[in-house]
Backbone as ProteinMPNN parsed JSONL, in Angstrom:
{"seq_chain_A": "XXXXXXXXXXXXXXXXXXXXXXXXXXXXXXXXXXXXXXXXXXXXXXXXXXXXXXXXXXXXXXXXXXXXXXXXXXXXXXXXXXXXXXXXXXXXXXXXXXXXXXXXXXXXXXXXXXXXXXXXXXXXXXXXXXXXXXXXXXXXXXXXXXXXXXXXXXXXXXXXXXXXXXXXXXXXXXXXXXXXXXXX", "coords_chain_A": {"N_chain_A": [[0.832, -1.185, 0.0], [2.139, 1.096, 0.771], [3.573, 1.779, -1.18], [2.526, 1.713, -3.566], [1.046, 3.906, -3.187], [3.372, 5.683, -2.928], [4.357, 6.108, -5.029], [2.285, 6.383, -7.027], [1.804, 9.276, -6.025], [4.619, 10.032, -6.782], [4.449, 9.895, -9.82], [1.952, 11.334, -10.417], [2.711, 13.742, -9.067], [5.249, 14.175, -10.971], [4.738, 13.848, -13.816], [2.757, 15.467, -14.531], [1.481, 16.46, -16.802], [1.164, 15.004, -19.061], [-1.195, 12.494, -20.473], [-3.692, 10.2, -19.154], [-2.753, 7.651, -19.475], [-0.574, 7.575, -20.755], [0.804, 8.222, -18.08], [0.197, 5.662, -16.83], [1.599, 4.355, -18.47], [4.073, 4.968, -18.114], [4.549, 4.971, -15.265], [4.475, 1.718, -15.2], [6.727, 1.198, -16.649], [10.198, 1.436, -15.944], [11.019, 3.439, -14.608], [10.233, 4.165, -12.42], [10.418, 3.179, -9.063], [9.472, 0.261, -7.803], [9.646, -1.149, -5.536], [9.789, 0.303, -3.317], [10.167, 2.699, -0.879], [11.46, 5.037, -1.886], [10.754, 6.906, -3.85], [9.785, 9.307, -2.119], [10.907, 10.933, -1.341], [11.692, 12.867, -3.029], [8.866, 14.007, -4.09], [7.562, 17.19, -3.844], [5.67, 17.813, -1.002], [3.912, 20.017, -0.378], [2.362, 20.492, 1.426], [3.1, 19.814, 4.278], [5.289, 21.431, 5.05], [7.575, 22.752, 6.275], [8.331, 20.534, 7.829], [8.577, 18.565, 5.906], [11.316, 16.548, 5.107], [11.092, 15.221, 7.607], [8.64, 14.124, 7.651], [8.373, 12.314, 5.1], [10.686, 10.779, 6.013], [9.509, 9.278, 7.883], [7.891, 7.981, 6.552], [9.418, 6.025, 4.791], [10.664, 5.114, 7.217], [8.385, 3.451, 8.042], [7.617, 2.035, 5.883], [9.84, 0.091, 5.979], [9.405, -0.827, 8.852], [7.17, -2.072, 8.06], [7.932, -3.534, 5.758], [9.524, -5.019, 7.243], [7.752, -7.171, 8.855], [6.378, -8.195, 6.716], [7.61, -9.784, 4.94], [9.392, -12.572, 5.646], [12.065, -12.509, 6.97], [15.72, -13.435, 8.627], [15.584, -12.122, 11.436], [12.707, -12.008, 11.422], [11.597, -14.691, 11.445], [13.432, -15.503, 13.736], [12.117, -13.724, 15.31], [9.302, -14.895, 15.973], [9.828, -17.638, 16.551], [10.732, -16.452, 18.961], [8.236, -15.654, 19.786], [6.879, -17.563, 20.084], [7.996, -19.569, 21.986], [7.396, -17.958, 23.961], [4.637, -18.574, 23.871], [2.895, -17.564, 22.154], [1.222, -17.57, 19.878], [0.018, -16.952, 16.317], [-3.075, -15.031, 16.098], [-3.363, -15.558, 18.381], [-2.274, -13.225, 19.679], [-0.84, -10.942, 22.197], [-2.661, -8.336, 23.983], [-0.906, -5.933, 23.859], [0.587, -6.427, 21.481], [-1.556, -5.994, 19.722], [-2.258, -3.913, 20.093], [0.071, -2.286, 19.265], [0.317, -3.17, 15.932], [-2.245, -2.023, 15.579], [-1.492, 0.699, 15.81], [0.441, 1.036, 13.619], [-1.162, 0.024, 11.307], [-2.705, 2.215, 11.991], [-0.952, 4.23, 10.586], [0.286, 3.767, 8.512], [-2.39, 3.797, 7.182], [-2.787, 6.815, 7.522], [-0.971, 7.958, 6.096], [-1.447, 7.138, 3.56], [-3.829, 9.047, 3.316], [-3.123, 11.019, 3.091], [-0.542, 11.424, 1.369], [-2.857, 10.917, -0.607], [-4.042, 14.073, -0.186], [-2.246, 15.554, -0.882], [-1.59, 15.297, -3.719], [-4.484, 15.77, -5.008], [-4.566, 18.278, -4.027], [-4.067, 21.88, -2.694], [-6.451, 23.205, -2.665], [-8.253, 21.866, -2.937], [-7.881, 19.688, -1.015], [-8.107, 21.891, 1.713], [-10.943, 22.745, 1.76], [-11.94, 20.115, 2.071], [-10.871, 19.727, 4.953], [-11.108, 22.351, 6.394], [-14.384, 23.06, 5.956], [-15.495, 20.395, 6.18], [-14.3, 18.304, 7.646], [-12.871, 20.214, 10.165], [-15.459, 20.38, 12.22], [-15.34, 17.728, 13.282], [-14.206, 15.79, 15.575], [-14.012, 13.141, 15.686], [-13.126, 11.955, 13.739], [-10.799, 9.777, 12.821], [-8.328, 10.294, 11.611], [-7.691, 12.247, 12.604], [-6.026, 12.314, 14.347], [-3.275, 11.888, 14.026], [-0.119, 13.495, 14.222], [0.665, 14.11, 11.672], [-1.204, 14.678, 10.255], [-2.224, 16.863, 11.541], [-0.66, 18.977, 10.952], [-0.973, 19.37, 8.53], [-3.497, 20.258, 8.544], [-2.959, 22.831, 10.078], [-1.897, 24.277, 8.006], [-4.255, 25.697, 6.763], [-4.784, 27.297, 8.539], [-5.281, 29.636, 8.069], [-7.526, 30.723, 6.759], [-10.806, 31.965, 5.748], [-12.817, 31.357, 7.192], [-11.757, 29.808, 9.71], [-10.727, 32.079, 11.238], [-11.833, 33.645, 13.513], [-12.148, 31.653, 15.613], [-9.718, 30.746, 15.931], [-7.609, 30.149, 18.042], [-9.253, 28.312, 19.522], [-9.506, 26.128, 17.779], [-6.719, 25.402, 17.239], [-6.298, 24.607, 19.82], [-8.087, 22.277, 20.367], [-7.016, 20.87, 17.773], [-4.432, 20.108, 18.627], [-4.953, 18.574, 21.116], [-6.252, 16.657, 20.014], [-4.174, 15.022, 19.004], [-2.436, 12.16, 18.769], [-0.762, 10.379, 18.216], [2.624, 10.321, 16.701], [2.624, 11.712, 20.015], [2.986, 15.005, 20.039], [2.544, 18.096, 20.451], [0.954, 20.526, 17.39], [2.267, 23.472, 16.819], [0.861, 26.668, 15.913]], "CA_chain_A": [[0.0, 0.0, 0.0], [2.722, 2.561, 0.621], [4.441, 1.813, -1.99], [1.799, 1.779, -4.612], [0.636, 5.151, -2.959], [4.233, 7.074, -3.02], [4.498, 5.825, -6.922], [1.885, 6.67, -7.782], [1.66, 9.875, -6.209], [5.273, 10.385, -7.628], [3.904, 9.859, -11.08], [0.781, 12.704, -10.464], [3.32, 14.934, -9.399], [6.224, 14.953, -12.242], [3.762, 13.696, -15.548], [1.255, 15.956, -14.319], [0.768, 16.843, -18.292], [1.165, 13.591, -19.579], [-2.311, 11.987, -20.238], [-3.61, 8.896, -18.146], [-2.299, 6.528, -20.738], [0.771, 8.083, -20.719], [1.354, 8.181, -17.273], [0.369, 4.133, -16.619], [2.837, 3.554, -18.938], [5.361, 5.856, -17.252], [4.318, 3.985, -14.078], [4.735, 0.658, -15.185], [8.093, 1.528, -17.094], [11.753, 1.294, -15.209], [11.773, 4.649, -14.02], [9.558, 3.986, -11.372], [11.062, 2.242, -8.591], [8.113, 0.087, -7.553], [9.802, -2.088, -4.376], [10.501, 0.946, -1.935], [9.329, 4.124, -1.406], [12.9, 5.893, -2.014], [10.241, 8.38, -4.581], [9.035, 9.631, -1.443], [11.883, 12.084, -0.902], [11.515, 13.883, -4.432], [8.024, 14.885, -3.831], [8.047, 18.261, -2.687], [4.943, 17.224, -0.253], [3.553, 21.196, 0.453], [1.412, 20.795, 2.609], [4.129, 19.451, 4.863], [5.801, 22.965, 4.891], [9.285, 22.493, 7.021], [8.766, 18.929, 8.218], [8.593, 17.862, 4.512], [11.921, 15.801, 5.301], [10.788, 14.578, 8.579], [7.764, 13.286, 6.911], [9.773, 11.363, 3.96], [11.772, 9.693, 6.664], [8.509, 8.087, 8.877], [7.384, 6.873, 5.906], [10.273, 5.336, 4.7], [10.561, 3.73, 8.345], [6.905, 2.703, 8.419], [7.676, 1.044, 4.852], [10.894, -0.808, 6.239], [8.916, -1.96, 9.447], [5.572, -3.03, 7.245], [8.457, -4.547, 4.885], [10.042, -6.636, 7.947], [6.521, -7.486, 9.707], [5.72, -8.935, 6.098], [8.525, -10.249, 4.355], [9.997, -13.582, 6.143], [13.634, -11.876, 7.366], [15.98, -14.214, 9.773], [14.817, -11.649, 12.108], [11.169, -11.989, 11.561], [11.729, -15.942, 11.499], [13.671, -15.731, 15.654], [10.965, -13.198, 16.598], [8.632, -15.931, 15.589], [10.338, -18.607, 17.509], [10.771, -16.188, 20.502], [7.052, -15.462, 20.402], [6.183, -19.794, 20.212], [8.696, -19.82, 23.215], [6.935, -17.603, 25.4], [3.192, -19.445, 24.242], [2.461, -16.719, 21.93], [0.934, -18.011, 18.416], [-0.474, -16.337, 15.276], [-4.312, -15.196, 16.473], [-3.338, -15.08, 19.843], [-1.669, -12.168, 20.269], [-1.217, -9.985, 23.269], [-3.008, -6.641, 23.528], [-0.242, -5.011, 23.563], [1.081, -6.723, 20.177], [-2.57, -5.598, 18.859], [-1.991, -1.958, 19.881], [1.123, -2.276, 17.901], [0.008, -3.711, 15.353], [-2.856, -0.821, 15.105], [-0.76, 1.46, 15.161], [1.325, 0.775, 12.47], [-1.555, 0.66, 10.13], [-3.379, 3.735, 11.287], [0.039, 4.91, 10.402], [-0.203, 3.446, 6.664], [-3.396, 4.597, 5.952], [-2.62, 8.219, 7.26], [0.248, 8.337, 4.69], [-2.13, 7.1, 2.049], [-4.536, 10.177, 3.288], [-2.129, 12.643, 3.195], [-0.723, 11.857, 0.054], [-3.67, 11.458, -1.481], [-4.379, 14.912, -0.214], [-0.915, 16.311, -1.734], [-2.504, 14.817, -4.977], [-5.73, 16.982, -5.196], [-3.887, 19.969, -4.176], [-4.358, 22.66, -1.005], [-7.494, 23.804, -2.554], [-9.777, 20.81, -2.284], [-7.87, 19.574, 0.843], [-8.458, 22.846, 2.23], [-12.261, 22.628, 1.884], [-12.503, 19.064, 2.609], [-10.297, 19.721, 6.31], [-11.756, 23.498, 6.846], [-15.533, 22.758, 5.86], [-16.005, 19.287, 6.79], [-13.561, 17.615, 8.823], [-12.675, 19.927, 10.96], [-15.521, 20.147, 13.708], [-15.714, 16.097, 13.365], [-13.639, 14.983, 16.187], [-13.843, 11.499, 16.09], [-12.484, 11.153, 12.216], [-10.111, 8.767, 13.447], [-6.78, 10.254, 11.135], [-7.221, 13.995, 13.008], [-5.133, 11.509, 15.59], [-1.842, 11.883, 13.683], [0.644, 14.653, 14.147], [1.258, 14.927, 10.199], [-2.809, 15.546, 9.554], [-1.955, 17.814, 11.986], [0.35, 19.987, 10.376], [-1.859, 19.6, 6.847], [-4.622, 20.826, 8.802], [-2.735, 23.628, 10.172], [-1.442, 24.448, 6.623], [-5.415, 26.229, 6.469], [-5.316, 28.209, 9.584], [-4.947, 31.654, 7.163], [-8.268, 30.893, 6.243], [-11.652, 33.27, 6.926], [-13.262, 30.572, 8.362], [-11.239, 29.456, 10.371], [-10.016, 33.496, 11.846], [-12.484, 33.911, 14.69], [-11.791, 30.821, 16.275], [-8.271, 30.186, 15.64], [-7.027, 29.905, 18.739], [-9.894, 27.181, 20.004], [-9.429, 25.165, 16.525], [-5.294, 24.54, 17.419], [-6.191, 23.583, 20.775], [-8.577, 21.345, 19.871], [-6.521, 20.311, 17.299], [-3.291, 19.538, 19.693], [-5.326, 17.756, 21.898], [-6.832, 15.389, 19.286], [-2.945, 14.412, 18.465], [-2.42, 10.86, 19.693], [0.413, 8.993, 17.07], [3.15, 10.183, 17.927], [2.863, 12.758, 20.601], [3.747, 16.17, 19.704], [1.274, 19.196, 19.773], [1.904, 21.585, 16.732], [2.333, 25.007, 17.232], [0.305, 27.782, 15.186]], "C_chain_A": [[0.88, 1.254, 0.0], [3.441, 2.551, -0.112], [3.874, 2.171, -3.152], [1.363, 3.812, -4.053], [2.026, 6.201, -3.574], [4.7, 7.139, -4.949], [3.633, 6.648, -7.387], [1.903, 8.748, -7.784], [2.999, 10.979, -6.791], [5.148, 10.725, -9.337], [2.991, 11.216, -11.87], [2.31, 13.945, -10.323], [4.67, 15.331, -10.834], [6.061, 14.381, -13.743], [3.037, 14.179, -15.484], [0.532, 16.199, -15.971], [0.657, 15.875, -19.128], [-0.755, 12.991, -19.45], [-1.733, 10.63, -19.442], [-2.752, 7.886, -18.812], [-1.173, 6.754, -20.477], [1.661, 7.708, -19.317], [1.389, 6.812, -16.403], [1.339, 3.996, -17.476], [3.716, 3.8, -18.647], [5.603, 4.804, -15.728], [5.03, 2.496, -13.985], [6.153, 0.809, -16.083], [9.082, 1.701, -15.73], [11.784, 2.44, -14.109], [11.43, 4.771, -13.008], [10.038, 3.089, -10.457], [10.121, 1.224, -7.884], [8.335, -0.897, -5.699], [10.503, -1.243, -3.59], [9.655, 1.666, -2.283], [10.344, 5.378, -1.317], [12.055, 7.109, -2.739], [10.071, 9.597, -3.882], [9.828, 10.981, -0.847], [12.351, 13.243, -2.05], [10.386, 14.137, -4.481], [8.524, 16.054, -2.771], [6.448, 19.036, -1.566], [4.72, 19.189, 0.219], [3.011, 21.485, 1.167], [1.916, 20.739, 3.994], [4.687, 20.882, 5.541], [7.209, 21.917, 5.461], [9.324, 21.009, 7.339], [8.633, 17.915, 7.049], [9.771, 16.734, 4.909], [11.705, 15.081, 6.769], [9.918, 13.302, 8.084], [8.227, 11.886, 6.245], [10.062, 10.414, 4.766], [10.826, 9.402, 7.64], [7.707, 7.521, 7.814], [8.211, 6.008, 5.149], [10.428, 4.423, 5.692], [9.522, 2.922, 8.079], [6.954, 1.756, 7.375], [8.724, -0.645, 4.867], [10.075, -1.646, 7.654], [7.613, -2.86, 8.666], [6.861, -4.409, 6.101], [9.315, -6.049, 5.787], [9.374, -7.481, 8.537], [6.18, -8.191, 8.23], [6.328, -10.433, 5.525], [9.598, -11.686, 5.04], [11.624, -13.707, 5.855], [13.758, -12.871, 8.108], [15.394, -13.178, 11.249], [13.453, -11.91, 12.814], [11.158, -13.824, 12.36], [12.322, -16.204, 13.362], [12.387, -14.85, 16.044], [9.762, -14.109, 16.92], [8.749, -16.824, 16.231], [10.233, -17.977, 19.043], [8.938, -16.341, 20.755], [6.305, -16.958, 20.705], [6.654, -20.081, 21.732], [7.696, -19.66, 24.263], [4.919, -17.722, 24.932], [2.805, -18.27, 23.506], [2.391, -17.28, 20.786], [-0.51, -16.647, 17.638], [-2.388, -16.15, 15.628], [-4.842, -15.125, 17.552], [-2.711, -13.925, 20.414], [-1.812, -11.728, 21.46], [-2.131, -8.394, 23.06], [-2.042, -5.925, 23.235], [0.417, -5.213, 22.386], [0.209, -5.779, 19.282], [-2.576, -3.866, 19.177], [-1.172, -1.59, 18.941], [0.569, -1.846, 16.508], [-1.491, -2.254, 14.296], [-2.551, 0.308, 14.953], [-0.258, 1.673, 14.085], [0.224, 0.838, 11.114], [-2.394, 2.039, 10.535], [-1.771, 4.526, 10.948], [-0.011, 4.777, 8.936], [-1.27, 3.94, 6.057], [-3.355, 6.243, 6.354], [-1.898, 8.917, 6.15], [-0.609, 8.158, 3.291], [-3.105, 8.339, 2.069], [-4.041, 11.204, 2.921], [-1.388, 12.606, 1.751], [-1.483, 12.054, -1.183], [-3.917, 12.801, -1.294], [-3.391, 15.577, -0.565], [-1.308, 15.823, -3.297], [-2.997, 15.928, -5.704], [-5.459, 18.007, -4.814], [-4.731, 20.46, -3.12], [-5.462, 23.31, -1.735], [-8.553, 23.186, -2.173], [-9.576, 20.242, -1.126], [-8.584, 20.535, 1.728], [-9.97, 23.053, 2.61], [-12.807, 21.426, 2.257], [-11.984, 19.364, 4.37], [-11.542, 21.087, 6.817], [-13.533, 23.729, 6.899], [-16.432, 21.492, 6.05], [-15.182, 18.262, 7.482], [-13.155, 18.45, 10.336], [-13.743, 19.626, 12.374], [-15.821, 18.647, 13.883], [-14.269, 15.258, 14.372], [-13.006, 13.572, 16.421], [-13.648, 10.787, 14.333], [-10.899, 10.489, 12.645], [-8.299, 9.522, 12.823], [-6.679, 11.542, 11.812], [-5.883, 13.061, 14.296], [-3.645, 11.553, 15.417], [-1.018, 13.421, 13.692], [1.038, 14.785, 12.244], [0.01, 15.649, 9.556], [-2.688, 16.579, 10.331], [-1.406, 19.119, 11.304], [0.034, 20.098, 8.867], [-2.525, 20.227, 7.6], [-3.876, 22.506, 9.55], [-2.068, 24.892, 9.157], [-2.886, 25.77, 6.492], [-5.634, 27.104, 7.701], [-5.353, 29.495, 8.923], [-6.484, 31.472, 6.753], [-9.71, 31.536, 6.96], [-12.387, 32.294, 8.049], [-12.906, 30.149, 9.767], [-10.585, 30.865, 11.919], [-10.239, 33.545, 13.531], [-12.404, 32.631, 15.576], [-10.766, 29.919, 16.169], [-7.533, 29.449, 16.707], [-7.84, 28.397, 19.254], [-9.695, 26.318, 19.145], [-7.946, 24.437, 17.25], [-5.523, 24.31, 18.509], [-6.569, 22.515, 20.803], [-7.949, 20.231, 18.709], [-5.233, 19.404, 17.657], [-4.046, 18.588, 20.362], [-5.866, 16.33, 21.374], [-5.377, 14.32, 19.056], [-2.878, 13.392, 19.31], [-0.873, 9.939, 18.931], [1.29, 10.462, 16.035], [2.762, 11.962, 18.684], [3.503, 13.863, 20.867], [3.305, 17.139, 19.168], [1.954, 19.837, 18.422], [1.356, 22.898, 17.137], [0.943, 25.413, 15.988], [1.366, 28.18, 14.502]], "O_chain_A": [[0.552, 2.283, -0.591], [4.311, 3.407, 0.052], [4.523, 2.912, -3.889], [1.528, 4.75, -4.833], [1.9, 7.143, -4.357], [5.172, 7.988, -5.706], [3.973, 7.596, -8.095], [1.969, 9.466, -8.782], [2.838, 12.152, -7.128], [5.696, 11.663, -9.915], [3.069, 11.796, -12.953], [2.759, 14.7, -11.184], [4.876, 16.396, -11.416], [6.917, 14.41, -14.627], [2.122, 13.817, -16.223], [-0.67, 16.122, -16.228], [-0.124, 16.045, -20.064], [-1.408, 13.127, -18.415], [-0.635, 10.144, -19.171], [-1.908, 7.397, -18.061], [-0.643, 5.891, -19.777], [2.756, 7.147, -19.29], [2.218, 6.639, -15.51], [2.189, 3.243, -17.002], [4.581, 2.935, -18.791], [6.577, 4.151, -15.352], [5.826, 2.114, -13.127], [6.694, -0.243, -15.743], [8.646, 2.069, -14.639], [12.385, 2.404, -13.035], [12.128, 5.495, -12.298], [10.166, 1.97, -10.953], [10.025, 1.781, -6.79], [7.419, -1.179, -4.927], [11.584, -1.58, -3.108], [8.816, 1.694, -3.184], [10.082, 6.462, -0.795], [12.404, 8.252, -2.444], [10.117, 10.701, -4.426], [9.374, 11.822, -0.07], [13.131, 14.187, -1.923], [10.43, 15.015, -5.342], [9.213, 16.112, -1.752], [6.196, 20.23, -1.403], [5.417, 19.604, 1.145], [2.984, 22.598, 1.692], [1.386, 21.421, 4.871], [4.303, 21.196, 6.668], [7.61, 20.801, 5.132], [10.333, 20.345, 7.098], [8.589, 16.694, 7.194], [9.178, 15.675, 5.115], [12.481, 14.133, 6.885], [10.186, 12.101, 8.061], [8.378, 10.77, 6.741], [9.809, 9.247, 4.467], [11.468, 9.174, 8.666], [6.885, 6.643, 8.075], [7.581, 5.022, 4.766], [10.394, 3.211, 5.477], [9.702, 1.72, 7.885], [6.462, 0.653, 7.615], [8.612, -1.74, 4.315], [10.054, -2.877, 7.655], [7.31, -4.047, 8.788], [6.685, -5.6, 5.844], [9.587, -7.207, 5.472], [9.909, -8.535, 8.881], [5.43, -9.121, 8.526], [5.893, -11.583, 5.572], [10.776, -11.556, 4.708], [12.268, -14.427, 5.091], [12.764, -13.479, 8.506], [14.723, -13.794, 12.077], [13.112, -12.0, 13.993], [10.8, -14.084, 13.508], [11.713, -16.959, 14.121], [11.675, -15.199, 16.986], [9.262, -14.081, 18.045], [7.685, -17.141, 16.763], [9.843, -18.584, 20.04], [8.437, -16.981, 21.679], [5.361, -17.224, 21.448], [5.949, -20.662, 22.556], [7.233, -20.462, 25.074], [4.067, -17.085, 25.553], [2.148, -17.589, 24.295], [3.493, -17.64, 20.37], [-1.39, -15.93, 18.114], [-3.047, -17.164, 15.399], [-5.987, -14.85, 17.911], [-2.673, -13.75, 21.632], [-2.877, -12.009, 22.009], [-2.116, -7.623, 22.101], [-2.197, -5.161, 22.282], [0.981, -4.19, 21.998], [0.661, -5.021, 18.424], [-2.887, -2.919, 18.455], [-1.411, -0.829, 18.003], [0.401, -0.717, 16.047], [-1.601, -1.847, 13.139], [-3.106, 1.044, 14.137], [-0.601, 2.708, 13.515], [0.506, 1.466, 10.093], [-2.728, 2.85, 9.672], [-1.785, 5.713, 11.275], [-0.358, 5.725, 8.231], [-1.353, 4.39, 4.914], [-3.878, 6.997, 5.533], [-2.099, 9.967, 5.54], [-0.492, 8.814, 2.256], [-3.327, 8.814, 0.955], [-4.586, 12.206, 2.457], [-1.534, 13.56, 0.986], [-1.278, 12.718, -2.199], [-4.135, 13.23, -2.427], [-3.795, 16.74, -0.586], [-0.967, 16.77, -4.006], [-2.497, 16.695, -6.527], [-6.149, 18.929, -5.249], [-5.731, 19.909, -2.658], [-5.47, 24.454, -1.281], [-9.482, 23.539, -1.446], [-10.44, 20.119, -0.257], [-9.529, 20.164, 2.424], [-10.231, 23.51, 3.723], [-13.946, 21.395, 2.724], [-12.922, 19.168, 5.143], [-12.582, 20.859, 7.434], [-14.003, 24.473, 7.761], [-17.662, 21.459, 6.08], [-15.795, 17.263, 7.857], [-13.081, 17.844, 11.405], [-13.36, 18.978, 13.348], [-16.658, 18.388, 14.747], [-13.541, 14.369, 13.93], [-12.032, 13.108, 17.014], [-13.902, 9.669, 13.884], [-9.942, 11.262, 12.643], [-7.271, 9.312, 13.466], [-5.584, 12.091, 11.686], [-4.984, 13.658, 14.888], [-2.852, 11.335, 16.333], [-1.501, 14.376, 13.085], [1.739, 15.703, 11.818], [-0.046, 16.611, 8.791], [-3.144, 17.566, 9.753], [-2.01, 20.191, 11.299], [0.683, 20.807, 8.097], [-2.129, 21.379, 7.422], [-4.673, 23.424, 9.359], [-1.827, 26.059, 9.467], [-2.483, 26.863, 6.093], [-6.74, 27.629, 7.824], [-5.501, 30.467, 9.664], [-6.762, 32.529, 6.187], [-9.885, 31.653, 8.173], [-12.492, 32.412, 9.27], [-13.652, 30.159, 10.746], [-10.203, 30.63, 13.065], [-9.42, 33.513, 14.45], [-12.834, 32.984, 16.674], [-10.809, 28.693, 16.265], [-6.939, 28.391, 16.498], [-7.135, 27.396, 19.378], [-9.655, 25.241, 19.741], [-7.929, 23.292, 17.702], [-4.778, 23.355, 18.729], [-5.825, 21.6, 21.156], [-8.263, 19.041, 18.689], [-4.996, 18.298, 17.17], [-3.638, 17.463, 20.074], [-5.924, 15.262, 21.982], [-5.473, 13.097, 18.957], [-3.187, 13.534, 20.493], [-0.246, 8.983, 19.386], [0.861, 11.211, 15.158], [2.671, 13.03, 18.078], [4.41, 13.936, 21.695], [3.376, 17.4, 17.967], [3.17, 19.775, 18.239], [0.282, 23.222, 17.642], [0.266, 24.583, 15.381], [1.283, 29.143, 13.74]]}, "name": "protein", "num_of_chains": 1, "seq": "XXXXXXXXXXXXXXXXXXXXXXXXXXXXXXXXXXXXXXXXXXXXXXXXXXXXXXXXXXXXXXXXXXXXXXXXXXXXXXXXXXXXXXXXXXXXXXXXXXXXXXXXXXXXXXXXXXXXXXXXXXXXXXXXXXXXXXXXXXXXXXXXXXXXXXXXXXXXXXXXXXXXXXXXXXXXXXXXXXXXXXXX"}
């Protein structure tokens, strides 16, 4: 999934003039690196603003742990054995594996949100975050510090003026993965 995402949305951003046709075949051609997400550091991700390279490099991790959690590494293969050791099999997990475990993908599909919303560009984000996400609390991705910092990308806006200050608190406080209000 994050691999097909940072492709593709490598693709949208530097064939943007290229028809569709054009740009599946660009896609599926060489130039595309399709077994990483190394693209992910030549988007120039604006919505991001300054933590553009921060960004880059948690989804690069998140791609290297999803790639060692999938991929049957000697690693993966002893953690496997340790977890048989200590009576721990496939289905049985611990909670705290399954917190993990949920983590990691609401972490994958935030990255697929967010670049889809570097995609469609800061005008329709902007109206989808500022006119209908934000007073919706309980949309499960306001939970990430990077929707964070997209959604603060729109604080210049009129809507948003008169209750600026209550929006970023509200918005800090929603942050849950990883912990780290953003400023204004």
């Amino acid at each position: 999934m994050l691999e097909v995402i940072v492709n593709i949305a490598y693709v949208d951003e530097f064939r943007a003039e290229d028809t569709f046709e054009e740009r599946i075949s660009y896609y599926r051609g060489k130039a595309v690196k399709k077994s990483n997400v190394d693209h992910i550091f030549e988007l120039p991700l604006r919505l991001l603003g300054d933590h553009r390279e921060l960004f880059a490099k948690s989804v690069q991790s998140a791609w290297v742990r999803a790639s060692n959690y999938v991929h049957l590494t000697k690693r993966r293969i002893d953690e496997k054995l340790r977890l048989r050791d200590e009576c721990v099999v496939l289905g049985m997990e611990t909670i705290e594996m399954l917190k993990d475990i949920v983590s990691e993908v609401h972490e994958a599909c935030t990255i697929v949100i967010l670049l889809t919303f570097e995609t469609i560009g800061p005008s329709f984000t902007g109206d989808l975050l500022v006119d209908n996400l934000d007073s919706n609390d309980s949309w499960i991705f306001h939970l990430s510090k990077y929707m964070a910092i997209v959604d603060s990308h729109f604080d210049y806006k009129h809507e948003r003026k008169s209750r600026l200050n209550e929006h970023i608190a509200r918005r800090n406080a929603r942050i849950k993965f990883p912990v780290t209000p953003i400023d204004a």
